[in-house]
C-alpha angles and dihedrals in degrees: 000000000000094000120076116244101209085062093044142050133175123225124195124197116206137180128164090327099109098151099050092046096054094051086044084054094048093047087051087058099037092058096047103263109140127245094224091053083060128087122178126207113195109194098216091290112185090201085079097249095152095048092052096052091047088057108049105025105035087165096066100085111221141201128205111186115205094251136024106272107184138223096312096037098047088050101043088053092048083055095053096045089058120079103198150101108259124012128200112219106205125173126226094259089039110098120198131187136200092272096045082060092045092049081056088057092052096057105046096053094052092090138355082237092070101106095154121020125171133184124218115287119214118215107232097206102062097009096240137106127295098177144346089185125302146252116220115219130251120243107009092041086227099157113224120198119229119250101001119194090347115140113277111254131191116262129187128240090265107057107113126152138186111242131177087236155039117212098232093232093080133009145143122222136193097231096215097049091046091046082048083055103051095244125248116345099249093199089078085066085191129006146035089013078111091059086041094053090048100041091050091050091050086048088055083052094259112142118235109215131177126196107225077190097074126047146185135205118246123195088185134237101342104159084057105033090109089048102070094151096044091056099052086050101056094047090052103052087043099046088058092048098052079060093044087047099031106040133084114241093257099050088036088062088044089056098045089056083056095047085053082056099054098038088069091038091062098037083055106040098044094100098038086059101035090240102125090135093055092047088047087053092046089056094051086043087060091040093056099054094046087063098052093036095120092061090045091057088046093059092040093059090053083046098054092049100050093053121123098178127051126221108260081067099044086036103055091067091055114087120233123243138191132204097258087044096050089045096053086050102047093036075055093050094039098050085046100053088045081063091049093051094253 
């Protein structure tokens, strides 16, 4: 293994997806990844997913928290059981290879900047790309990932590129910086805690990269593929509170206006674009925050403080995007996922 492995370890996030775990542990160590390089969190799964990897692979060291944590608690916890200097955050359906991890390696040690680096990961089920990092939208913070569903291409070592986002199935961080940071919000529970924990280490002046030259292989969302809802839920109230934490005053009201906007939009056009289950789970999104806004606001105020870049500096890297633009993307990416099955 190129990488050093004082200076890397590898956590891996599971919930109720035994199966797939298993296959994503006997890929590591097929491809030369050691077992002792590999922790396993197992988010109090009931497929017997911990009992399995403790019995055919006992030198994979493994971690079961009393209650299911989540994303950004499980990950959070994986972070704080390593001792190293960089750690690699997998998911379950995520499957790296030596290389990836080497990639990883690259990047990190680019600059002393790099808090947060990722690689391109492949979507299994169609073979393309699902993301080579990601931009998140101005005004209505909706992350897009680069490159989505484009043919895969071949990219040298040296390819690395400074992005607004990680994609949360894979990604590399420096632990100090991430501990600095305060590690993923674990009020998100799921989802967009990956854009949050980016966006908050660009805001304390840390670069994002990602290596188009490595990749891993994504199966996507396989602990919450029979959640939809849920999902959707959980995007949506996040998404609104990385604007309410991230933002200056100024650009935060902007975006609320915004947010006014697209709320209508939404209410009006969901039966125009068969989507009134996303429109249901947007409403208990919203819901949802309104009811933990105080802690929201809280975080927001320690956030604020702790900021080295404004925004017309943070900001300047995020496209802008319109109502009629973002619709025409997400109607794209929507269209797009009903033909995938998801």
């Amino acid at each position: 293994m190129t990488s050093n492995r004082r200076e890397f370890a590898i956590g891996i996030l599971n919930y109720n997806t035994r199966d797939i775990l298993l296959e994503n542990l006997d890929g590591c160590l097929c491809n030369g990844i050691p077992a002792d390089s590999l922790l396993v969190l197992d988010n109090c799964s009931n497929d017997g997913s911990l009992e399995a990897v403790n019995e055919r692979y006992p030198q994979v060291r493994t971690l079961r928290p009393d209650r299911n944590l989540g994303y950004a608690g499980g990950m959070n916890r994986i972070v704080d059981a390593l001792d190293v200097k960089w750690v690699v955050l997998v998911t379950a359906d995520c499957f790296i290879t030596l290389e990836t991890v080497d990639g990883f390696r690259r990047a990190m040690e680019s600059a002393a900047s790099v808090a947060v680096a990722g690689c391109r990961i492949i979507d299994r089920r169609t073979g393309r790309i699902q993301s080579e990092g990601g931009d998140i939208t101005y005004p209505l913070g909706v992350p897009l990932s680069r490159r989505w569903q484009e043919a895969p291409d071949r990219r040298g070592p040296g390819d690395l590129s400074d992005v607004t986002y990680i994609d949360g199935a894979v990604l590399a961080v420096d632990r100090s910086k991430f501990l600095e940071l305060g590690g993923f919000d674990e009020s998100y529970f799921a989802y967009q805690e990956d854009v949050d924990l980016c966006w908050r280490a660009r805001l304390r002046g840390y670069r994002v990269v990602c290596l188009g030259s490595a990749s891993a292989s994504h199966a996507t969302s396989a602990s919450f593929r029979r959640h939809t809802s849920l999902r959707w839920s959980l995007s949506e109230r996040n998404r609104i509170a990385n604007n309410l934490k991230n933002l200056e005053l100024h650009h935060l009201f902007f975006a609320l206006g915004y947010e006014a906007l697209y709320f209508g939009a939404i209410t009006v056009g969901a039966a125009a674009f068969r989507t009134p289950g996303y429109l249901r789970a947007y409403y208990r999104g919203l819901a949802s925050l309104l009811r933990s806004l105080r802690n929201v606001l809280a975080v927001r105020t320690k956030v604020q403080g702790a900021r080295t870049r404004p925004d017309r500096e943070v900001l300047a890297h995020h496209p802008k995007m319109g109502l009629v633009n973002l619709a025409k993307a997400l109607s794209r990416r929507a269209a797009l996922a009903r033909q995938m099955g998801t």
